[in-house]
C-alpha positions, -999 to +999 in steps of 0.1 A: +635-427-150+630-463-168+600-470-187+590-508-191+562-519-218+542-544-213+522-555-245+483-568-239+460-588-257+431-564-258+440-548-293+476-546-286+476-522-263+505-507-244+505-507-211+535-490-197+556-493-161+571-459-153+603-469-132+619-442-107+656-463-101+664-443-074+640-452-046+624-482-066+586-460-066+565-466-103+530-457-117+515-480-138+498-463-172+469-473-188+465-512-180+451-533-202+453-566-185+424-586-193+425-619-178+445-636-151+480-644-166+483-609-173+473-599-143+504-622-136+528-608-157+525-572-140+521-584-104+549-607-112+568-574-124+562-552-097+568-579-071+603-595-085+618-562-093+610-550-056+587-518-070+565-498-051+536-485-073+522-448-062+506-441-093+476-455-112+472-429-141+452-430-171+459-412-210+422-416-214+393-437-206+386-459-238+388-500-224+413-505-236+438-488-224+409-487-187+398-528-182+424-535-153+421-499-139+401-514-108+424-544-103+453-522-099+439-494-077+424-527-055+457-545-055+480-516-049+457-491-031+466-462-051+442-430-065+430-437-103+445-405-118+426-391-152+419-357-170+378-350-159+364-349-195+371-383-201+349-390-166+315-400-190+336-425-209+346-444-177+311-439-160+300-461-194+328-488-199+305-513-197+285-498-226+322-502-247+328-533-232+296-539-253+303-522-281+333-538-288+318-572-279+342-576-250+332-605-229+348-594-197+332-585-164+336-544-158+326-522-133+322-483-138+348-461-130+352-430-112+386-406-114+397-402-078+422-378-095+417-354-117+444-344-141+446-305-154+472-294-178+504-285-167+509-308-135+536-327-124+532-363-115+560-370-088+574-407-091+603-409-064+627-385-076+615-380-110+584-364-126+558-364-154+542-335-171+510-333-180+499-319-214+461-324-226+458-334-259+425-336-267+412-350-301+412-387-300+389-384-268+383-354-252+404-356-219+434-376-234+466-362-225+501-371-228+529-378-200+565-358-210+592-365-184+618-333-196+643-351-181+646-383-197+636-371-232+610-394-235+570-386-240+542-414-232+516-402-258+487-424-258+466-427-286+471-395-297+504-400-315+517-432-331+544-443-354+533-429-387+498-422-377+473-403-354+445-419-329+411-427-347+383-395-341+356-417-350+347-429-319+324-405-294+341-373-287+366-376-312+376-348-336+399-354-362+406-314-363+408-311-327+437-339-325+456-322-356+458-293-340+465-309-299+500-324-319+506-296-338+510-273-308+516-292-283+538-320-292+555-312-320+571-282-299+590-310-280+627-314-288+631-336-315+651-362-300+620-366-276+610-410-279+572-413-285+558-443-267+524-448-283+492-464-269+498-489-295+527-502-316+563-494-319+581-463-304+589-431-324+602-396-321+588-365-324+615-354-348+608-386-371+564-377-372+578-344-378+591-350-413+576-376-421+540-386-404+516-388-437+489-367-416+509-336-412+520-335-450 
C-alpha cells in the first residue's frame, strides 16, 4: 500500500491517505482539515487520483487530529472508526475546540466503529493492524501494515520525542511503557509516520529517542 501525507494548518498535523494501488480503495486517518481549501485539497485528492475511500479511522480523538471527522464520514458515507476509550474525548470536542480557542463550528462525535487491539483494517487487498497504545490519550492506537514496513503512530511516537500526557487522560508512564512493548518490538526498518512532523524509524527512536535513554 501507498501512504500519502497531507500537512494541515491546525498545529501541523498529519493527516494521512492510506492508498491500496491495486483496486484504487483508501481510508483517510485522522483529518485535520479545518476550513474550505483544505477541504479542497483532500476532495481534490481523492477525486483526481480516482480513489474510493472505505475507511474513516481515527488514532485518537484530540481536535486535532478529529475537526474534519464529520465532513468526511458526510462526504464519503463511510463508518468513523476509533478505539472506545477515546469515545468521552469526542462526545466533548467542542469543550477542546474551546480550550484551545479554536474558532471553528464542531459537532460531537460518536464512534460508529469501535477499534479493539489486534484487528485488521482491510483496504482493498491490503491491511492495517491495530495496536492500542495508550498513554498520550487513553484509546490511542497505532496502524502497522506488516507488509509494507511502515507503522502510522499517531501522537504517540514522533521523531525524537513522545506525545504530551499533560492533557486529560494522559500518563506519561503509561505511554513509556505502550512504546516500549509494543512498538519498539517492531522490526527496525519499520518507517514511523507521526501525528506531527517528519517520518522516522523505529530502529532510529531505538538508539537514539532522548526519552528512552
Amino acid at each position: 500500500m501507498r501512504i500519502v501525507k497531507f500537512e494541515f494548518s491546525l498545529f501541523g498535523i498529519n493527516t494521512y491517505v492510506v492508498v491500496d494501488t491495486a483496486t484504487r480503495d483508501c481510508a483517510i486517518i485522522d483529518p485535520g482539515m479545518i476550513n474550505e481549501e483544505e477541504r479542497s485539497a483532500m476532495a481534490n485528492f481523492i477525486a483526481n487520483n480516482n480513489l474510493h475511500v472505505v475507511h474513516l479511522i481515527n488514532t485518537h480523538l484530540h481536535i486535532d487530529h478529529a475537526i474534519g471527522n464529520n465532513w468526511v464520514r458526510d462526504k464519503y458515507n463511510v463508518d468513523l472508526m476509533a478505539n472506545m476509550a477515546d469515545e468521552p474525548l469526542g462526545e466533548r470536542i467542542k469543550e477542546q475546540a474551546t480550550m484551545f480557542g479554536i474558532p471553528a463550528e464542531v459537532k460531537g462525535l460518536k464512534i460508529d466503529t469501535y477499534l479493539q487491539p489486534g484487528d485488521k483494517i482491510k483496504i482493498g487487498e491490503g491491511s492495517l493492524d491495530v495496536i492500542h497504545v495508550p498513554g498520550h490519550s487513553p484509546g490511542s492506537i497505532a496502524l502497522y501494515d506488516a507488509t509494507d514496513g511502515f507503522l502510522i503512530s499517531g501522537d504517540a511516537l514522533f521523531a525524537g520525542s513522545i506525545g504530551r500526557t499533560d492533557l486529560p487522560g494522559g500518563s506519561s508512564s503509561q505511554l513509556l511503557q505502550s512504546i516500549r512493548e509494543k512498538l519498539f518490538v517492531l522490526p527496525e526498518e519499520t518507517i514511523v509516520y507521526p501525528g506531527h512532523g517528519s517520518p522516522t524509524t523505529i530502529g532510529r527512536e531505538i538508539r537514539s529517542n532522548p526519552f528512552f535513554k
